[in-house]
C-alpha positions as CSV (number, residue, x, y, z in Angstrom):
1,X,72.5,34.5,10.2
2,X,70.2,32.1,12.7
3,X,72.0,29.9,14.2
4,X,70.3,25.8,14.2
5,X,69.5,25.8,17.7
6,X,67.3,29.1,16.8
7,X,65.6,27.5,14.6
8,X,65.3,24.5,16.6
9,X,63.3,26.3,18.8
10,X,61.2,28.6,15.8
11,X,60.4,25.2,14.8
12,X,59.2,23.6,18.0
13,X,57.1,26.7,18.4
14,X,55.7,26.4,15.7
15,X,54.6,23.1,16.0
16,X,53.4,24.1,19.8
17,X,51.0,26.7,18.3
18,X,49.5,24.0,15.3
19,X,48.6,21.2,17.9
20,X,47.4,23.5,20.6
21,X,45.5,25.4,17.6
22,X,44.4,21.7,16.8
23,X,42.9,21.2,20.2
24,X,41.2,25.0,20.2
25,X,39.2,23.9,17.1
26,X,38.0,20.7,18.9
27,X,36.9,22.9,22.1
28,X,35.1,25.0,19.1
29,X,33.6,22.4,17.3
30,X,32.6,20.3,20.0
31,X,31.2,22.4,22.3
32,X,29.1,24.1,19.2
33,X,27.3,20.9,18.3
34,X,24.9,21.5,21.4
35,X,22.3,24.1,19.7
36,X,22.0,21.5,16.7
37,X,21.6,18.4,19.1
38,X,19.2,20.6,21.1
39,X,16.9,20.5,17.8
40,X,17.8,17.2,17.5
41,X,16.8,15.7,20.7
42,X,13.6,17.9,20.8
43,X,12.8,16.1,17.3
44,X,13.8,12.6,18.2
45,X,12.8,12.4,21.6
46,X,10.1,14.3,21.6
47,X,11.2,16.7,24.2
48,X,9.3,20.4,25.3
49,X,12.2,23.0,25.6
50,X,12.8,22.8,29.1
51,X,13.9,19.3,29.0
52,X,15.8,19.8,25.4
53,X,17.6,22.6,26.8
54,X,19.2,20.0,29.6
55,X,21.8,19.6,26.6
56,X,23.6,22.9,27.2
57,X,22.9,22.1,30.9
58,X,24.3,19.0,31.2
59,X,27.3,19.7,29.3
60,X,28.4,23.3,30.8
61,X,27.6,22.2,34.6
62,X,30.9,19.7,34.2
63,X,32.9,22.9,34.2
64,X,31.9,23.3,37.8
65,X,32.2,20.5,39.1
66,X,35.8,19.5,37.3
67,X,37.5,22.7,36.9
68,X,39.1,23.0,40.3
69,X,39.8,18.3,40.3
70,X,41.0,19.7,37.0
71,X,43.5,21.9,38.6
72,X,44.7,19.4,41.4
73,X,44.5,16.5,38.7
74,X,47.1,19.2,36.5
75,X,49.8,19.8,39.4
76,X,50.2,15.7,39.2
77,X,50.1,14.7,35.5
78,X,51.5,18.2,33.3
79,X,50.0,20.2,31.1
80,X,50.9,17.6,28.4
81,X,49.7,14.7,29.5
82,X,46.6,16.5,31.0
83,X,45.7,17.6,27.6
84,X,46.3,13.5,26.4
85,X,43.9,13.1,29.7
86,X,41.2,15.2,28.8
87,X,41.1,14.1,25.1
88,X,40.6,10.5,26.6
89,X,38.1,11.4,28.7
90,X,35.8,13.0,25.6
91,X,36.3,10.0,23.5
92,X,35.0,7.6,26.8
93,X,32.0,10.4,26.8
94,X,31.6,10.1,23.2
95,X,31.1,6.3,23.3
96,X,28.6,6.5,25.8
97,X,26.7,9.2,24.3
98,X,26.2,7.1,21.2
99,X,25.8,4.0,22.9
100,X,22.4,5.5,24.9
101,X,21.6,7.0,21.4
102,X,21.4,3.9,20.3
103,X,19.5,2.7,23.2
104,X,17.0,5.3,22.7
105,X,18.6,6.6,26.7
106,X,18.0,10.6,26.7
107,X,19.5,10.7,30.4
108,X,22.2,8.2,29.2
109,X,22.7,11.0,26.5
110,X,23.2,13.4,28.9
111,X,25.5,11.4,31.2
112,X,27.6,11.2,27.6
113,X,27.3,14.9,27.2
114,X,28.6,15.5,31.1
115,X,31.8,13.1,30.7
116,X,32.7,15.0,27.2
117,X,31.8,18.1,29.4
118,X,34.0,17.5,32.1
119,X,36.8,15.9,29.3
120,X,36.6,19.6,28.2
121,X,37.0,21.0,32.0
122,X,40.2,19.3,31.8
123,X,41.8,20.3,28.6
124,X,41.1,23.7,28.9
125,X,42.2,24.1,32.7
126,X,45.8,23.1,30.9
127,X,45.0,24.5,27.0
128,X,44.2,28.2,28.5
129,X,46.6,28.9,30.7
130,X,49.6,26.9,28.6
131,X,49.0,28.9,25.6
132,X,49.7,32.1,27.5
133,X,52.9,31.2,28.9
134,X,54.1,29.1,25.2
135,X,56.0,32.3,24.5
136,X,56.3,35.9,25.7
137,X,53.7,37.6,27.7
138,X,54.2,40.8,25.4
139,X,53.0,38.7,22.4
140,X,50.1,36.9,24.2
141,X,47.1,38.2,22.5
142,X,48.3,37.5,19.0
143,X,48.6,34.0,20.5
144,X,44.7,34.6,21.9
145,X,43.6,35.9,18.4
146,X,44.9,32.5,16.5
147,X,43.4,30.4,18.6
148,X,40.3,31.8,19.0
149,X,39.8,32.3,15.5
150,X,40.6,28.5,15.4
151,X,37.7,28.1,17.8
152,X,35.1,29.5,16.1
153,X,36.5,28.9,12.7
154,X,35.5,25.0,13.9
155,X,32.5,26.3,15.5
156,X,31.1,28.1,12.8
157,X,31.4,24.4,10.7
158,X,30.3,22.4,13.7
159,X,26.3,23.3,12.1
160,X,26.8,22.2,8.9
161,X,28.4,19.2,9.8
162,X,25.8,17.8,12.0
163,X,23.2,19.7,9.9
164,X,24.9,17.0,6.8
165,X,25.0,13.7,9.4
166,X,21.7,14.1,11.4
167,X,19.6,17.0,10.7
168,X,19.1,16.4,6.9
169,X,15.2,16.3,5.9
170,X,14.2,17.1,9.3
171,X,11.1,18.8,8.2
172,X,9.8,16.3,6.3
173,X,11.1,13.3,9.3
174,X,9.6,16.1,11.9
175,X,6.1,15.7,10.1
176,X,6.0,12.0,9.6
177,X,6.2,11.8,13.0
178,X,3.7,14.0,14.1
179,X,1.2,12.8,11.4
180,X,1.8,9.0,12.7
181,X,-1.2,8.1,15.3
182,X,0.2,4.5,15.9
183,X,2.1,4.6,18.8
184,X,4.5,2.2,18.0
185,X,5.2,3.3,14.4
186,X,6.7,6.4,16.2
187,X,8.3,5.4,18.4
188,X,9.4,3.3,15.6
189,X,10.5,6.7,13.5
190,X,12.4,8.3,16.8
191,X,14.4,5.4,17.4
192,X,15.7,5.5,13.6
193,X,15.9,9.3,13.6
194,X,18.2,8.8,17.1
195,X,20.0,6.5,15.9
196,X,21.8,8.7,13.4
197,X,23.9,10.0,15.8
198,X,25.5,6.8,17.1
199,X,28.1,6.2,14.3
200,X,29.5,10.0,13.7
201,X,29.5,10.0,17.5
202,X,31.7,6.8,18.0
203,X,34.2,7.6,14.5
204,X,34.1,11.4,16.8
205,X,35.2,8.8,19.8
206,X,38.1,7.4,17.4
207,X,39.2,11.1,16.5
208,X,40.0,11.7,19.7
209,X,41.6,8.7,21.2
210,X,43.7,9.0,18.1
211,X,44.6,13.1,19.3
212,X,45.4,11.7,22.5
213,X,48.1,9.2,21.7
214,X,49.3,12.0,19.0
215,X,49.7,14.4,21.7
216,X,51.2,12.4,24.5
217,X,54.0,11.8,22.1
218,X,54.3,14.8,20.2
219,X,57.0,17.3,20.5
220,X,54.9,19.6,22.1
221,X,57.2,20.7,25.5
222,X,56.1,20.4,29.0
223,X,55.5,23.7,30.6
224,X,54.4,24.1,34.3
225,X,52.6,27.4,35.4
226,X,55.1,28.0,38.5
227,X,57.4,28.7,35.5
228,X,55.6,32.2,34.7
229,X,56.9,35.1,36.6
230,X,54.1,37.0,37.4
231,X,55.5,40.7,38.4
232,X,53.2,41.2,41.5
233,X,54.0,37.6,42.9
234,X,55.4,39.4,46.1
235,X,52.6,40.7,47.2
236,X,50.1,38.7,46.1
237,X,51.9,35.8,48.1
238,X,51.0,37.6,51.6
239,X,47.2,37.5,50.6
240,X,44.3,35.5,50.7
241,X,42.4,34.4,47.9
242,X,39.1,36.1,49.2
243,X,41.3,38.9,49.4
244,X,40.8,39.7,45.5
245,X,37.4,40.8,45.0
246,X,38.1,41.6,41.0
247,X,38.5,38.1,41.0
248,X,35.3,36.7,42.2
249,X,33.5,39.5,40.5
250,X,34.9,38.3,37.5
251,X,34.0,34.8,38.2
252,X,30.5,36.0,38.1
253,X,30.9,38.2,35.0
254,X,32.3,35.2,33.3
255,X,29.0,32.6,34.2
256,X,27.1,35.3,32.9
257,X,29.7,36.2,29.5
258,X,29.6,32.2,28.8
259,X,25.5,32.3,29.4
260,X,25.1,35.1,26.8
261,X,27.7,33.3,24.3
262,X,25.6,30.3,24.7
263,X,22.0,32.0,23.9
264,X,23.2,33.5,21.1
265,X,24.5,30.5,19.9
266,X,22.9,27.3,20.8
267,X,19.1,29.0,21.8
268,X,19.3,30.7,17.7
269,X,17.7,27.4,16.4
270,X,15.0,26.5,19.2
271,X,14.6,30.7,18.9
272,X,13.9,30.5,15.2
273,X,11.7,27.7,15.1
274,X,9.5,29.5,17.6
275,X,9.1,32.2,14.9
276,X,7.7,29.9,12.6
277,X,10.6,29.4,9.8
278,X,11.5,25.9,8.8
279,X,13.5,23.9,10.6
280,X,15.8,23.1,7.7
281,X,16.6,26.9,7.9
282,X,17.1,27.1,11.7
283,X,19.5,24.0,12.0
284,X,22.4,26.0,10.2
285,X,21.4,29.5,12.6
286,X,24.4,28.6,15.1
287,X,27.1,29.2,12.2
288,X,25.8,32.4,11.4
289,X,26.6,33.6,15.4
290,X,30.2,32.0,15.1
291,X,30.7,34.0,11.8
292,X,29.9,37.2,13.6
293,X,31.9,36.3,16.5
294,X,35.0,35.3,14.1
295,X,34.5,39.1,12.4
296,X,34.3,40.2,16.0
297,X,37.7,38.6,16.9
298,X,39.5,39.7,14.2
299,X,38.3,43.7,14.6
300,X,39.0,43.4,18.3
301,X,42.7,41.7,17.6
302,X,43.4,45.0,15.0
303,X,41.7,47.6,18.1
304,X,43.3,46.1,21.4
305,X,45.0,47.3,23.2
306,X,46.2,50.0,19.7
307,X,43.3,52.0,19.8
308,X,41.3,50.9,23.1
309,X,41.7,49.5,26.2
310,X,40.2,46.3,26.6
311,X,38.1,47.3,29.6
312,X,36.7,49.6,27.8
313,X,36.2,47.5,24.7
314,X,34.5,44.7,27.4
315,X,31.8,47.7,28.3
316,X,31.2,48.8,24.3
317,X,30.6,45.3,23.4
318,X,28.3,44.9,26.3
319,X,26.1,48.0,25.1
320,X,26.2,46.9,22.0
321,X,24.8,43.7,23.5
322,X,22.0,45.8,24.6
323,X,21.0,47.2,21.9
324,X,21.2,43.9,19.3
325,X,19.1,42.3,21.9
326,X,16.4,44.9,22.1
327,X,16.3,44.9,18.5
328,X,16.3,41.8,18.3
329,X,13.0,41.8,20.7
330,X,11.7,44.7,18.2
331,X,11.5,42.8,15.0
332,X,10.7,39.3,13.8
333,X,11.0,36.7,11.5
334,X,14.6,36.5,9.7
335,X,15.2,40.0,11.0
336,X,14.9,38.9,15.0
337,X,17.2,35.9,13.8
338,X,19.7,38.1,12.3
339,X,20.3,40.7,14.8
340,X,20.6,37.4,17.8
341,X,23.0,36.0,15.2
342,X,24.8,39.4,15.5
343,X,25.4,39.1,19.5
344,X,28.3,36.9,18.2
345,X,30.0,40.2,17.1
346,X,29.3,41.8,20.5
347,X,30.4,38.9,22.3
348,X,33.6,38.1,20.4
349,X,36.4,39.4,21.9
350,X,34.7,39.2,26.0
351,X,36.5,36.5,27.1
352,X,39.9,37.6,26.3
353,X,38.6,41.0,28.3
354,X,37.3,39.2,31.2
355,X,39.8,36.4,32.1
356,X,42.9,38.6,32.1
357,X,41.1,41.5,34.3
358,X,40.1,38.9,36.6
359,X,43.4,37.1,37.1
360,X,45.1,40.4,37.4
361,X,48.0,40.5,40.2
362,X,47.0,37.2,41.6
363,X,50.7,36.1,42.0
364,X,50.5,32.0,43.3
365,X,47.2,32.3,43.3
366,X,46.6,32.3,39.4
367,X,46.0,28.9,39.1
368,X,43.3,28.6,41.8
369,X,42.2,32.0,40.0
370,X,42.5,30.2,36.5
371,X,40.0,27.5,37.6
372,X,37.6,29.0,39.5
373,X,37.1,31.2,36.3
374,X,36.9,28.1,34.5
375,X,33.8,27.1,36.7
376,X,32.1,30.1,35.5
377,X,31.8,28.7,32.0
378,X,28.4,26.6,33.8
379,X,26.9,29.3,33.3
380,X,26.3,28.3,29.7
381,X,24.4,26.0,31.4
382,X,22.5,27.5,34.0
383,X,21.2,31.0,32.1
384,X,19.8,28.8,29.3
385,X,17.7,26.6,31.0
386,X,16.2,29.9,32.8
387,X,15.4,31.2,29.2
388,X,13.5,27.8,28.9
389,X,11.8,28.0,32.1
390,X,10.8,31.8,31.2
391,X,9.4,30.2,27.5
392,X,6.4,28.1,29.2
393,X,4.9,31.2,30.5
394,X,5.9,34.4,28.4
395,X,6.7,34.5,24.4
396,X,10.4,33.7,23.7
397,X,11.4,37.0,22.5
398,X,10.4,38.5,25.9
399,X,12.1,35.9,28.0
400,X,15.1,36.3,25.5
401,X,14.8,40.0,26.3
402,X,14.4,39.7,29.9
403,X,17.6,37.3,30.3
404,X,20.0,39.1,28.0
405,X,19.5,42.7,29.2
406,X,20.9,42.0,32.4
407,X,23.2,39.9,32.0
408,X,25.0,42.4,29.6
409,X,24.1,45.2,32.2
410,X,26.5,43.3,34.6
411,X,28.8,43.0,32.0
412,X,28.9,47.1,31.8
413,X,29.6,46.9,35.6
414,X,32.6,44.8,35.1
415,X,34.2,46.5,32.2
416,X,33.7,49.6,34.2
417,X,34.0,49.3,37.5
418,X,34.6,45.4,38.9
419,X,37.8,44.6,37.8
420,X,38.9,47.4,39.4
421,X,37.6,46.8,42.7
422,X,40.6,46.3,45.6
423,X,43.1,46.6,42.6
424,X,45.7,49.1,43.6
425,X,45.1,52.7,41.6
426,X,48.6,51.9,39.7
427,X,48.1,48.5,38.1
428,X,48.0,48.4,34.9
429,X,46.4,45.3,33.2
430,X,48.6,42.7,33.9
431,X,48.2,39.3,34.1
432,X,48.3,36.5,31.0
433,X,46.3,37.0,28.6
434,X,44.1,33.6,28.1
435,X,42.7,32.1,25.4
436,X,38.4,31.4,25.1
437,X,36.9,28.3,25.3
């Protein structure tokens, strides 16, 4: 028979894993608004790719800069009332974003994009690592599995949403504008196309001042990261932090993960409008990736670690990233789109694979390990805007080509090899297993 104060505790964990799978679909729907905003902003202020694809930039460049203050800010306030803290800080950014909207303010935008950016930064330097230690390290994935299907569950809606609030009759808005020759009557047009975004953006900013109070004083139980025994604590204690070369490999291998994620995700619409189909078909291309990645999830949650290692699961899905990318290059039209909407399948379950290799054995050092692995999430950022540099002067299904391919090729590596290197020949893959962004 259970006794009350076991299910006391059933219950509070229960609870723990709804509001933390709460704040995973936030991470997913929020951060996959960018590829429709990046059609959006190209529409309504009349942007070239390069400077539309400052969205992603903006956004995934807060990671770097806030993920270690993150960490320091963490030790002081809790994992709990970090969270609170970082949901504050995106509603702040969410005002200001539709404030400059409505001021017609595309670097104002962007300043609203970096704040919810770095509001993010925080959330998830406590959200990651707090939903490994909630319960037992033995039944960590299944905790990584709900809450990433949570993530892209959101993401995969985030589309149609904003498709419904901003992007509806785009076509039709997109040739109104072109065909107008009176100066100010565009500008006239662009203003009232931007300024769809300001009140979804400010009842968003609501949402999640609302979530914040909720989870300042919800049940959910303050946990502390010196809390979780790590078994090779000992000796990681008596090294330095340079001293972990698996780790700064997979630093890397994660700012190039997080940049393939995001071109297969947020580059699918400004990718299929380059191939000539309508933009009221492209604005929905982002949920097509987050439904491949969700099959992905749930296909890698049956095979790990059962079947396959999740190593060698990283390097599969990263030759599988290869190929889906070349085809992609090799076809065109819907078919091109289809098989870039399918990296979401390849890239599914790479973050759970990365992030555990790379904090592997780093004892009191996970948490400075935990963050500067966070910081590699800018590369969602930084790989983009190359692929929009690449566009101005080669067709976009060659630059796509010539980004992906080695980025996936260093992925290989790291399945393979890196997270091996100066690990000693016995470990095993230890380490908590974290949940994706």
């Amino acid at each position: 028979m259970t006794s009350p104060a076991s299910q006391s505790n059933a219950s509070h964990y229960v609870m723990s894993m709804v509001i933390i799978g709460i704040l995973f679909s936030i991470f997913g729907f929020v951060t996959w608004l960018n590829g429709s905003l990046i059609l959006f902003v190209k529409v309504g202020f009349n942007l070239d790719n390069v400077t539309a694809f400052f969205i992603p930039f903006a956004f995934y460049v807060s990671y770097f800069v806030l993920a270690l203050p993150s960490a320091l800010i963490l030790k002081r306030t809790g994992m709990k009332k970090g969270m609170a803290l970082g949901l504050l800080v995106m509603a702040i950014g969410s005002v200001v974003f539709a404030q400059c909207m409505g001021l017609y303010s595309y670097p104002g935008v962007l300043a609203g994009l970096f704040v919810i950016g770095a509001g993010l930064a925080i959330l998830q330097t406590a959200a990651n690592p707090y939903v490994s230690i909630l319960g037992p390290i033995e039944s960590g994935a299944k905790r990584v599995a709900i809450m990433g299907i949570c993530n892209k569950a959101a993401g995969a809606l985030a589309p149609y949403v904003i498709g419904a609030l901003l992007l509806s009759g785009i076509t039709a808005y997109a040739a109104r504008i072109e065909a107008t020759t009176s100066i100010e009557a565009r500008e006239a047009l662009q203003h009232a196309f931007v300024a769809r975004a300001y009140l979804p953006y400010l009842v968003m900013a609501a949402v999640l001042a609302i979530l914040a109070v909720w989870v300042m004083f919800s049940p959910l139980p303050e946990i502390r990261p010196a809390n979780d025994a790590h078994a090779e604590a000992g000796k990681a204690s008596q090294r330095s932090i340079f001293s972990f070369p698996h780790l700064w490999l997979g630093a890397v291998c994660l700012f190039v993960y997080v940049g393939m994620e995001v071109m297969a995700g947020d580059t699918i619409v400004p990718y299929g409008q380059a191939l000539g189909l309508p933009l009221d078909a492209v604005k929905h291309f982002t949920a097509y990736t987050m439904a491949a990645m969700l099959v992905g999830y749930v296909l890698g949650f049956l095979l790990i670690p059962r079947f396959i290692s999740q190593q060698a699961y990283l390097a599969l899905s990263a030759v599988l990233g290869v190929l889906l990318t070349v085809a992609a290059w090799a076809t065109h039209g819907y078919a091109s789109v289809g098989f870039v909407a399918a990296l979401g399948f390849a890239n599914a379950m790479m973050w759970p694979a990365i992030f555990p290799l790379g904090i592997k054995g780093l004892g009191k050092h996970t948490e400075f390990g935990s963050a500067l692995l966070i910081m590699g999430i800018a590369g969602g950022g930084v790989i983009p805007q190359l692929f929009a540099h690449l566009t101005r002067t080669i067709p976009m299904q060659l630059a796509f080509l010539l980004v992906m391919v080695p980025g996936y090729l260093y992925i290989l590596f790291y399945g393979l090899i890196g997270h091996r290197v100066g690990q000693p020949r016995e470990a095993g893959t230890a380490g908590p297993a974290v949940a994706e962004s």
